[in-house]
N, C-alpha and C positions, 0 to 999 in steps of 0.2 A: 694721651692714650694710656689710658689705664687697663693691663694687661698679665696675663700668666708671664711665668719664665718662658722663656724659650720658643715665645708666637711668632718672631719673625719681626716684633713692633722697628725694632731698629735697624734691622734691614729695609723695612718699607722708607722708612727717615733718610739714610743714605741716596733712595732710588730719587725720594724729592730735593734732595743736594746735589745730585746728578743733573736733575732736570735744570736747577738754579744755574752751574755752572754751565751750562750752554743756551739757557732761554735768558734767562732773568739774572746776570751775572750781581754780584754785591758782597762785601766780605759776610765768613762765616764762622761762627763759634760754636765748635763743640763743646759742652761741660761735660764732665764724668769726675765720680764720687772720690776719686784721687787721683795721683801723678802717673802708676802704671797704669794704672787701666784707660789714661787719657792716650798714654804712649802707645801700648798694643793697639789700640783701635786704629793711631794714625795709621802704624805700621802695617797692621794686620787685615784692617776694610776698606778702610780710603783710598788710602793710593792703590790697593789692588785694584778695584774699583774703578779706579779713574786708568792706569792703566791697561785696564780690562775692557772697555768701552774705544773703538777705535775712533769716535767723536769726541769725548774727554781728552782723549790721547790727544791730541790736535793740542789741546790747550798745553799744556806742558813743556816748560821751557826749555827740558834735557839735561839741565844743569843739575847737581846732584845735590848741590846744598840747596837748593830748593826744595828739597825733598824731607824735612826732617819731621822727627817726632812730635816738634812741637809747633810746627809752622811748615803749609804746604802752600806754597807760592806757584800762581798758574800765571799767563802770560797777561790774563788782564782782572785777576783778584786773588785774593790770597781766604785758606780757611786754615784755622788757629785752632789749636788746641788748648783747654784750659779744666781747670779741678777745684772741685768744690775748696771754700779754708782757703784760699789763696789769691786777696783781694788784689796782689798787685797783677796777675794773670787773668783775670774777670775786669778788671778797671780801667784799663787805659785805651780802650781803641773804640769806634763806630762798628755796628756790626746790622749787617741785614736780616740774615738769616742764622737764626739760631736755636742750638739744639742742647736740650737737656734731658740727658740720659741718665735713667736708674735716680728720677729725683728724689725717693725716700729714702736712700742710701746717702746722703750729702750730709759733709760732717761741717757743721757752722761754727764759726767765733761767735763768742760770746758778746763780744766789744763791737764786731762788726756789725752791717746788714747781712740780713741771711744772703746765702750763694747765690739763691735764685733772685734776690731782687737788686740784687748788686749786674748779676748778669741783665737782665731782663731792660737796667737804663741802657745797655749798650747800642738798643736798637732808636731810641727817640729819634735820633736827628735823621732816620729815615722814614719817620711817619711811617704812613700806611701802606710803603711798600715793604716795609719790615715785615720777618714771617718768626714765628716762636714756636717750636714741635717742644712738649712736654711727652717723654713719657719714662715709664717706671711701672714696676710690681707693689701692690699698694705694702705696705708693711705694717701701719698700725694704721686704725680708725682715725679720720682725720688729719692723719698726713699730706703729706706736700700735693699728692697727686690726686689726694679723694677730695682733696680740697679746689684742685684744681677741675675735678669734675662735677662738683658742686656749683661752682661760681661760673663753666660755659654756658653760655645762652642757647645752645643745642646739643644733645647729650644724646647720641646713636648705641643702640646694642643691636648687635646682630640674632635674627631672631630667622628660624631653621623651619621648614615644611615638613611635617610629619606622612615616610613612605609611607604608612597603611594608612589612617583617615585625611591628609592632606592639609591636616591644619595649622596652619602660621603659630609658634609659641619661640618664646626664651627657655634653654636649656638651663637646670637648677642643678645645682649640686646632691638636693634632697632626692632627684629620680633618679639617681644611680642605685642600682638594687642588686643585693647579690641573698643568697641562701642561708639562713642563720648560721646552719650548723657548719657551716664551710670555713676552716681554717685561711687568715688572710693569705701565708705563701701558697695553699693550692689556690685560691681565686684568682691568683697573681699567675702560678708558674700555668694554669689551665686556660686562663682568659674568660673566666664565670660570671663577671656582672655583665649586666645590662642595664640599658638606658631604658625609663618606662614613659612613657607619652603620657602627658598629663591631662591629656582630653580620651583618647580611646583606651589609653593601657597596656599599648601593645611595646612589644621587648625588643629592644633595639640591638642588633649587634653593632659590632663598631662598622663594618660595612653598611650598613642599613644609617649609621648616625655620619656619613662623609655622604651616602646620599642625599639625609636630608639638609646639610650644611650646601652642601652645591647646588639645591633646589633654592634655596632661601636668600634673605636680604637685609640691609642696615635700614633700620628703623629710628626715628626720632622719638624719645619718650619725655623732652622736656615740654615739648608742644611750641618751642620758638627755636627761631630761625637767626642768625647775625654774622659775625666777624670771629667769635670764639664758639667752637667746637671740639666737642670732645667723645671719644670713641671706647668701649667697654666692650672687654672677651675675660673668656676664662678658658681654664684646662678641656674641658668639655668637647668643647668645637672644634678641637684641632686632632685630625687625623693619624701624627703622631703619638696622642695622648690614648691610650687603652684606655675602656671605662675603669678595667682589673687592677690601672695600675694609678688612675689619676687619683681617687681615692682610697689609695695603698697605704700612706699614712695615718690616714684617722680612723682605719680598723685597726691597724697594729696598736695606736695607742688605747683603743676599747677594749 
């Protein structure tokens, strides 16, 4: 999943590790980019998560040292915690289901295989029931994750219905439009851009652009179909995102 900050990508990842521990039980591996940020997450989304769910609950064996930072052990699989740089914490176990978080952030040895492909043999000896969530905000051209949506054999973006002529498009960064002479913090503090529809022209407010996000759907643009799939958003789509503020940076810096 190649995605903006703050879309939700790793929430949606958790909700399918949710699913895993009560349908398709199998160990599971987190990666993230170092040692805290592997910590808070235990701390901070998983086990809320699984304690938050009165079915997860179930699974949980009460016991507290079951509960740690770096290994959450349930009554019939265990999911681990692990950080990029750290081959003896990516090396040594079977894993089913595994999740690599923020992978253009991972900091590699030089002497080693990189994080991800050290992680990535965890899953062999489970064949084809093994599952592998990549995702990450892309960071430089050809990175870990542009590369990873390079190489799926189906490659989905989300493509929006336009309220006024009704036409199916991918939202651009280029039809973000605001007024020359408008200083960036009034377009900001006022809420002055808009979205322009690349087929009628017409000016999107941000309400008018969650309409047309909730009218619309994931579209396939590799043209195949298989076992690797991968999914593309940007700031644009997301309801949170103001037009005035997603493109707040590269006026300031013009």
């Amino acid at each position: 999943m190649m995605k903006c900050p703050q879309s939700g990508g790793t929430e949606a990842v958790h909700n399918c590790i949710g699913y895993a521990v009560d349908r398709a039980p199998g160990p599971v591996l987190y990666v993230y980019p170092d040692e805290a940020t592997a910590k808070e997450n235990a701390q901070d989304r998983v086990i809320p998560m699984l304690m938050a769910s009165p079915r997860l609950r179930e699974y949980m064996t009460g016991m507290a040292d079951d509960l740690s930072a770096l290994r959450i052990k349930l009554a019939h699989m265990t999911i681990h915690m692990a950080w990029s740089g750290s081959a003896s914490r990516l090396g040594n176990k079977p894993i089913r289901h595994l999740v690599l978080d923020e992978l253009d952030k991972y900091q590699n040895q030089k002497k080693e295989a990189s994080s991800e492909a050290l992680a990535e043999k965890r899953v062999i000896t489970w064949g084809r029931k093994a599952r592998i969530w990549k995702i990450s905000t892309p960071t430089v051209v050809n990175g870990a994750i542009h590369r990873a949506w390079q190489l799926a054999e189906a490659r989905y973006r989300y493509h929006v219905i336009c309220p006024a002529c009704g036409t199916e498009l991918l939202m651009e960064f280029e039809n973000i439009r605001w007024q020359d002479d408008m200083k960036p913090v009034q377009i900001k503090s006022r809420s002055l851009a808009w979205y322009e529809c690349q087929h009628c022209g017409a000016h999107w407010t941000d309400a008018d652009r969650d309409e047309a996000v909730l009218r619309g759907c994931w579209r396939e643009k590799a043209g195949g179909y298989g076992t690797h799939g991968a999914f593309g958003s940007s700031a644009p789509y997301f309801h949170w995102f103001s037009h005035s503020r997603v493109d707040f940076p590269f006026r300031e810096a013009r």
